[in-house]
C-alpha positions in Angstrom: 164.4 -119.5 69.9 161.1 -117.5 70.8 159.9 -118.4 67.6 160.2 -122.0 67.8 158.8 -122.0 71.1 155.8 -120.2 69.7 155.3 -122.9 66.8 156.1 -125.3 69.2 153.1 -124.0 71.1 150.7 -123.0 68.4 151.2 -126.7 67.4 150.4 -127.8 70.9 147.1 -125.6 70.8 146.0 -127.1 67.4 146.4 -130.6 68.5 144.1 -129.4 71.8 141.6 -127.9 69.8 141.2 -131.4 67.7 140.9 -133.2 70.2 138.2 -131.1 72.3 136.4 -131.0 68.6 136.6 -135.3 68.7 135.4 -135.5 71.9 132.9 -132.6 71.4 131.4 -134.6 68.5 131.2 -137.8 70.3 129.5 -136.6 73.1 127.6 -134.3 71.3 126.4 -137.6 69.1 126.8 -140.3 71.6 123.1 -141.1 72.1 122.2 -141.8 68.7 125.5 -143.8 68.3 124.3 -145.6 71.4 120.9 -145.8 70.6 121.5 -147.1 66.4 124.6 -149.2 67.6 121.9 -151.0 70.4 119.4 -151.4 67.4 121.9 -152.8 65.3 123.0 -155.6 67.9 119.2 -156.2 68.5 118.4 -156.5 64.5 121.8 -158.8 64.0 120.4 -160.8 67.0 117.2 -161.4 65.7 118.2 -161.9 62.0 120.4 -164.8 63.7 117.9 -166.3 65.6 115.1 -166.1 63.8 115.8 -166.2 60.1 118.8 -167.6 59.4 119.1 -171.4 59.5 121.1 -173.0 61.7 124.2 -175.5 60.2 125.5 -178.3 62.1 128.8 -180.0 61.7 130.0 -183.2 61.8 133.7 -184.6 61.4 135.0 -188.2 61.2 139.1 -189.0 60.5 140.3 -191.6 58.7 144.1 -193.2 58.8 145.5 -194.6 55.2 147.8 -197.0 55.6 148.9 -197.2 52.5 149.3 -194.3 51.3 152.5 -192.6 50.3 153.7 -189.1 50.0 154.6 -188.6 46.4 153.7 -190.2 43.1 155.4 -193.7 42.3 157.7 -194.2 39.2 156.0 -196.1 36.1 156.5 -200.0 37.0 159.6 -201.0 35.2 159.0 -204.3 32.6 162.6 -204.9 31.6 163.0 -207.5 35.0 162.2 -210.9 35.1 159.2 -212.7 34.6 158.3 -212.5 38.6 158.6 -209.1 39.0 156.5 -208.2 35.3 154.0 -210.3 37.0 154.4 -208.5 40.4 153.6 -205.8 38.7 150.8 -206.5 36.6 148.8 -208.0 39.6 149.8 -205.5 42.8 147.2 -203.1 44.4 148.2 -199.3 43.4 150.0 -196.9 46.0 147.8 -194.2 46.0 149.1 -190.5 47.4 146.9 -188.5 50.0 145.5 -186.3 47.0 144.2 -189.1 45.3 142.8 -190.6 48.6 141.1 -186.6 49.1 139.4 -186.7 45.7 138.3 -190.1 45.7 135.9 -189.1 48.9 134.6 -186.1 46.6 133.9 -188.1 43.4 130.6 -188.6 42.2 130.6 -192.3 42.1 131.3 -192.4 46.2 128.5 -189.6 46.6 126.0 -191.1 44.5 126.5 -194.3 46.8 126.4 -191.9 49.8 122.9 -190.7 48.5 121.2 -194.5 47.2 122.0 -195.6 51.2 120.6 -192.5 52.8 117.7 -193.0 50.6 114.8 -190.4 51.4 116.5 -188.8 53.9 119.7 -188.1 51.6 120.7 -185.6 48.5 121.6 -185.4 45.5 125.3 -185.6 44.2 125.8 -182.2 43.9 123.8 -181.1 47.3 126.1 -183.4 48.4 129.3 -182.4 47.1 128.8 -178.8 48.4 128.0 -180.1 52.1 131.3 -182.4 52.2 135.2 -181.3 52.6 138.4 -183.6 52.9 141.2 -182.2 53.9 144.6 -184.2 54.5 146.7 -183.4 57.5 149.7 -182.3 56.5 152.9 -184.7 57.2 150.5 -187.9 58.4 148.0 -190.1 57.1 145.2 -189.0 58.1 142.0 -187.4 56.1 139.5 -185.1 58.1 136.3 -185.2 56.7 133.5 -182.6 57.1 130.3 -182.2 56.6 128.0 -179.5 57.1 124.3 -180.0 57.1 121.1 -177.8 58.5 120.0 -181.2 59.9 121.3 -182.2 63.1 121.1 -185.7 63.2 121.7 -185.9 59.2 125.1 -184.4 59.4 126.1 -187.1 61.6 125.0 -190.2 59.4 126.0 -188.6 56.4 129.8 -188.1 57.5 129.5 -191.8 58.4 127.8 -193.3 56.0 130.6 -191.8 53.4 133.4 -193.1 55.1 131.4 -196.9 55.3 130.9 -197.0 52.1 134.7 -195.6 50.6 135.9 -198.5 53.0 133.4 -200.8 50.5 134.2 -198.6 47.6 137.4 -199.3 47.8 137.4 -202.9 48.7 135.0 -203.2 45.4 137.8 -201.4 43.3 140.3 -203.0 44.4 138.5 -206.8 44.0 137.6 -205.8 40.8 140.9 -204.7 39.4 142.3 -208.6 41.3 139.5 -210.0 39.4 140.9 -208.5 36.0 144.2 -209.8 37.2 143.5 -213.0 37.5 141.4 -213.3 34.1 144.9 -211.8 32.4 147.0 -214.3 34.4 144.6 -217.2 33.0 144.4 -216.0 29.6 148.3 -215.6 29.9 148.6 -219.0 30.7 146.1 -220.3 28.2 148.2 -219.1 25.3 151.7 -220.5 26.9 150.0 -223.8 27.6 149.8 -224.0 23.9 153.0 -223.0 23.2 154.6 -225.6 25.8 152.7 -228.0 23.7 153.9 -227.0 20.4 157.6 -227.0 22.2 157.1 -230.3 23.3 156.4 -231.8 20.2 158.9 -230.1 17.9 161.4 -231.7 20.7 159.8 -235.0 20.3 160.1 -234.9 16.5 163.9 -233.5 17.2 164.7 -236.7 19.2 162.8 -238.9 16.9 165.0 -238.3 14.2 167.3 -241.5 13.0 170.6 -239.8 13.4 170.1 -238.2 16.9 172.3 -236.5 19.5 172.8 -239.7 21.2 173.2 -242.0 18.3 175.9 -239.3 17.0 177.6 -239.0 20.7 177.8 -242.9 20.8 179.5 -243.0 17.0 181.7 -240.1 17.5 182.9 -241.8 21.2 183.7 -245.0 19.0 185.2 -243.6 16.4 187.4 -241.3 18.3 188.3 -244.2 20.7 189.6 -246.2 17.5 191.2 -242.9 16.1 193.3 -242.4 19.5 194.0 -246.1 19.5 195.4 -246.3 15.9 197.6 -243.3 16.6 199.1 -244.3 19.9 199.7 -247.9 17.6 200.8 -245.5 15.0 203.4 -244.3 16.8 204.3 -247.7 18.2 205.2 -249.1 15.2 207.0 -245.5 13.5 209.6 -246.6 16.6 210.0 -250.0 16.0 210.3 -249.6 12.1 213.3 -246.8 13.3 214.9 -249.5 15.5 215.0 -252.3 13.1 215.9 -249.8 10.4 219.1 -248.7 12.7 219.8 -252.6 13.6 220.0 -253.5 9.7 222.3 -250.6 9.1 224.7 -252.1 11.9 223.7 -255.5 10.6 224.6 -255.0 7.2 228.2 -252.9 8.0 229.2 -256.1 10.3 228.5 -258.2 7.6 230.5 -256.1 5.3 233.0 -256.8 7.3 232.9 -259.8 7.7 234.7 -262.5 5.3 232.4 -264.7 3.5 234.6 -267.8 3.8 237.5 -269.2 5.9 240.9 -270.8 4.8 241.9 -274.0 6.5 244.5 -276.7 6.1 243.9 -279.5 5.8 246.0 -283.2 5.2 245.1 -285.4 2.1 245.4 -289.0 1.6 249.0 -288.5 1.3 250.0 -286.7 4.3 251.5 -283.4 2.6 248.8 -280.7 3.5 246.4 -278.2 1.6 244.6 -275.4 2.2 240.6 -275.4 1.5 237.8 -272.9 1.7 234.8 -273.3 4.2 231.7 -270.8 4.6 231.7 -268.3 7.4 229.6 -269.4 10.1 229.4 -265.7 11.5 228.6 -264.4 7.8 225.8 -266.9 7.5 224.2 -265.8 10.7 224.7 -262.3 10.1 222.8 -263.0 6.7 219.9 -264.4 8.4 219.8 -261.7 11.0 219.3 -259.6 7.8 217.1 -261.2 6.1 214.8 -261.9 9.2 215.0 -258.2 10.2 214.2 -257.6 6.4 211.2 -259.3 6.2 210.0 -258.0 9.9 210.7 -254.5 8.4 208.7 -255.1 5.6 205.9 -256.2 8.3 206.0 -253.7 10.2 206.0 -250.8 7.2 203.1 -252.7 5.8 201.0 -252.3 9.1 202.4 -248.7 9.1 200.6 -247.8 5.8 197.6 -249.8 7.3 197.6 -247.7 9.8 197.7 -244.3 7.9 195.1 -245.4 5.6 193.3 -245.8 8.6 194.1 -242.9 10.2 193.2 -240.2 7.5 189.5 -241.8 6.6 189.0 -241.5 10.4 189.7 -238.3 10.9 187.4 -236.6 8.2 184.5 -238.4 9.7 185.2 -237.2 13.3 185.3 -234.2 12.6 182.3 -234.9 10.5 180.4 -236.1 13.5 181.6 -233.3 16.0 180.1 -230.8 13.6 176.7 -232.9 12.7 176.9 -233.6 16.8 177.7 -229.6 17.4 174.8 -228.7 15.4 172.3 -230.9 16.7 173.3 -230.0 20.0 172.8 -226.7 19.5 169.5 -227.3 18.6 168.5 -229.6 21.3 169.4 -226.9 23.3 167.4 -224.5 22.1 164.2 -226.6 21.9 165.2 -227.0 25.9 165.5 -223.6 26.5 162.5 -222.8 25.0 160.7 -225.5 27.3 162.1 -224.5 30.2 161.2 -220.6 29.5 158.1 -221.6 28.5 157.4 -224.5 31.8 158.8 -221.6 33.9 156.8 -219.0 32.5 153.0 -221.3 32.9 154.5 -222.3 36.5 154.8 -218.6 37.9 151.4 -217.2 35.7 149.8 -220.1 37.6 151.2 -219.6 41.0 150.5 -215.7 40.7 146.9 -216.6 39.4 146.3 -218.0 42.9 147.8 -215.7 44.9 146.0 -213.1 43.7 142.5 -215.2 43.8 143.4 -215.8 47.7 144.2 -211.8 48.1 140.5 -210.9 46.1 138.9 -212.3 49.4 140.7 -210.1 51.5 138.7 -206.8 52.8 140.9 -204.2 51.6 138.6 -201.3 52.6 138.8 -202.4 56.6 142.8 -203.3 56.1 144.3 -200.5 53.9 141.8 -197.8 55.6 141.0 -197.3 59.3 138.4 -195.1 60.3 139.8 -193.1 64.0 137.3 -191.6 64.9 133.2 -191.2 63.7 131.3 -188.5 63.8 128.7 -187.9 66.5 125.9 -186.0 66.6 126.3 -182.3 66.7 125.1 -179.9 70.5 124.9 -176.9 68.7 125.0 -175.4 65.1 128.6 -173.5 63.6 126.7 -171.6 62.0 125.6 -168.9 62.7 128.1 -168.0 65.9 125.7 -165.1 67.6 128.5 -164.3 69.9 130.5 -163.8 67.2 127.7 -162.1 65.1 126.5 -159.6 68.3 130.3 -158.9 69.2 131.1 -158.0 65.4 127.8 -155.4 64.8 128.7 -154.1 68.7 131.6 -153.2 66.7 130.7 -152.4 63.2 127.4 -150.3 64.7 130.0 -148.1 66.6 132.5 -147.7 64.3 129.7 -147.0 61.4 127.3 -144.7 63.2 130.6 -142.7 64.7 131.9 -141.9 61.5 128.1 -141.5 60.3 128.4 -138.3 63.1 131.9 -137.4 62.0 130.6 -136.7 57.8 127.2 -135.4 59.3 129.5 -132.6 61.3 132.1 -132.4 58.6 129.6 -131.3 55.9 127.1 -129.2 58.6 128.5 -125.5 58.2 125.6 -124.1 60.9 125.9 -122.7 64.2 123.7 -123.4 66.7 125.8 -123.2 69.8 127.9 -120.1 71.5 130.3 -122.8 71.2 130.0 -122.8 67.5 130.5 -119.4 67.1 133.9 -119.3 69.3 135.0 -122.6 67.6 135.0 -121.1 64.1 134.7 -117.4 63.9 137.0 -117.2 66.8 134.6 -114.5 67.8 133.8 -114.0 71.4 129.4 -114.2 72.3 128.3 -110.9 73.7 125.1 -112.3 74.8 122.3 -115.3 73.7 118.9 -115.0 72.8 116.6 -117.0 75.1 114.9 -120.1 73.5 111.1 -119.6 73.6 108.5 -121.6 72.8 105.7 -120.8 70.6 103.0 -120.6 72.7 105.2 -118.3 74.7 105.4 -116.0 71.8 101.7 -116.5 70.9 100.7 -115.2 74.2 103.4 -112.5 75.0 101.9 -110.9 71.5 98.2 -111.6 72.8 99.3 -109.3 76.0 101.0 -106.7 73.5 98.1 -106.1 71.8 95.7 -106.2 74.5 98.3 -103.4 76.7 97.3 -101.1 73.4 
């Protein structure tokens, strides 16, 4: 226990000791810390004021309104013909990056410098005085300048952003312009090809056997084919009737008698019997023969008919093909019209469209500028509070840890204090100071007193 408490203290006294020692040191130092520290502020002051050029800043902010976030797909060309179109001729969404470098590019600065004339820089002068930075989730570009001329830095920050609002409009115009030359060129070449269309379909419909001759024959020909079936049929059931009638005919004929027996009273009045012809036999025999010949008739206008029937048919189907085929091909030269008429129709709409967009402004409509930059009070460089409050604390810090090596590496002792400090020996007594005359005359006296 007595020994911790002893550590415990010998600790304590060690700790004590430093500190005394720090403070010792900064006392013992603390004029010329003062005194460097002050000369340091006053140097630093004057450096500012006096030899180091003042810079002026100048900011202006500009809102894009159509700008988008991240990078667009590759326009697609497998759509229509209105949207391949759409695409070819519509203004590019730009992302904030692009709009940041664009106001860095040496095309814009160059413009910057030709309008500032005399009173301007080169690109590269340029370049090195300008920053555009985009605020982060908006639309917005802040754009800085920094310029030793106060009233320069202000036209320069505005004179970029009036001409990247004319920049851009130019661009844009120009890329409308190349639009519109595509779009007439485009429909240039399919004017010719609607031409060349039309007259292969001309020549197509000028040909002596033509859809409509062949849709007229075919329509007569397969009206007389329907016809001579349904009579066809017709007469197939009448030639079945009168065939079943002469069957029924003939067997009530067969059984009927040819002649009759009848009695009959001669000159001398005994009787005798005599034959006479059937009456009903004889009609039933004409009936026949009537229905015969009718049959006959009718058969022959039945093989007619079927002789009739079977050269028709052939040459239907003859004409559907031939009518099939040119059909086909009619309507493919139509298709190829219409593709073509639709195709010259929307290339020539678009071509104006995009003509009546090339007079719009696009610098003042896609870009708004917020806010211009004024003219600067005072310069941001250099900041003599900050400079003077900065060597305050560098000259301190510097010329106090100056006096802490000085004493760390000094091993004499000039002070009783010295000699306590780190010998640890206690001071009997202290020789008086004296000055050198003082010596110089007590040895005058010395001698003299001999």
């Amino acid at each position: 226990m007595s020994q911790n408490n002893f550590n415990t203290k010998t600790n304590e006294d060690e700790v004590s000791i430093d500190l005394n020692e720090i403070f010792y040191i900064l006392r013992k130092w603390s004029t010329l810390i003062i005194i460097m520290t002050v000369l340091t502020v006053v140097t630093v002051w004057l450096v500012t004021t006096y030899f180091v050029t003042p810079v002026y800043q100048a900011k202006t902010t500009i809102m894009i309104n159509q700008a988008s976030q991240t990078l667009g797909t590759r326009p697609s060309f497998s759509g229509n013909l209105e949207t391949v179109v759409n695409n070819v001729t519509s203004i590019p969404v730009w992302t904030m990056n692009t709009y940041v470098n664009q106001l860095k590019s040496p095309t814009l600065l160059k413009r910057v410098g030709e309008k500032l004339g005399q009173g301007g820089t080169n690109v590269s002068g340029l370049s090195g005085m300008i920053s555009a930075t985009a605020l982060k989730d908006t639309n917005l570009i802040d754009i800085v300048v920094n310029h030793t001329n106060q009233t320069m830095v202000a036209e320069i920050a505005n004179t970029i952003t009036a001409e990247y609002l004319k920049m851009t409009t130019e661009q844009n115009q120009e890329q409308l312009a190349r639009s519109v030359t595509f779009l007439d060129q485009q429909k240039e070449k399919t004017d010719a090809e609607l031409a060349k269309a039309n007259a292969a379909m001309q020549d197509f419909q000028s040909q002596p056997r033509g859809v409509a001759i062949l849709d007229v024959e075919l329509k007569s020909k397969s009206a007389d084919l329907i016809k001579y079936d349904a009579r066809l049929q017709m007469i197939e059931v009448e030639i079945k009737q009168l065939n079943n009638g002469l069957e029924i005919m003939q067997k009530e004929l067969s059984e009927t008698p040819q002649f009759n027996t009848i009695e009959r009273k001669n000159y001398s009045g005994s009787t005798e019997e005599a034959q006479e012809t059937n009456r009903v036999y004889l009609t039933l025999s004409e009936q026949i023969a009537n229905r015969k010949a009718t049959l006959a008739e009718k058969q022959g206008e039945y093989d007619s008919l079927v002789t009739l029937v079977n050269k028709l048919d052939p040459e239907v189907a003859q004409l559907q093909a031939e009518l099939t085929g040119k059909r086909t091909q009619q309507e493919t030269f139509q298709r190829e019209l219409n593709r073509l008429q639709e195709t010259s129709d929307t290339l020539g709409k678009k071509s104006m469209e995009t003509q009546i967009t090339k007079s719009i402004d696009f610098g003042d409509t896609s870009i708004v500028v917020l806010s211009e930059a004024s003219v600067p009070t005072s310069p941001v460089k250099p900041n003599k509070k900050l400079n003077i409050a900065l060597s305050i604390v560098l000259g301190f810090v510097s010329f106090t840890m100056l006096a802490f090596v000085i004493e760390l590496y000094d091993n004499t002792l000039k002070t009783p204090e010295d000699i306590e400090n780190r010998l640890g020996l206690p001071v009997i007594g202290v020789m008086p100071k004296l000055a050198m005359s003082t010596i110089m005359n007590q040895g005058v006296e010395d001698s003299a007193s001999k």
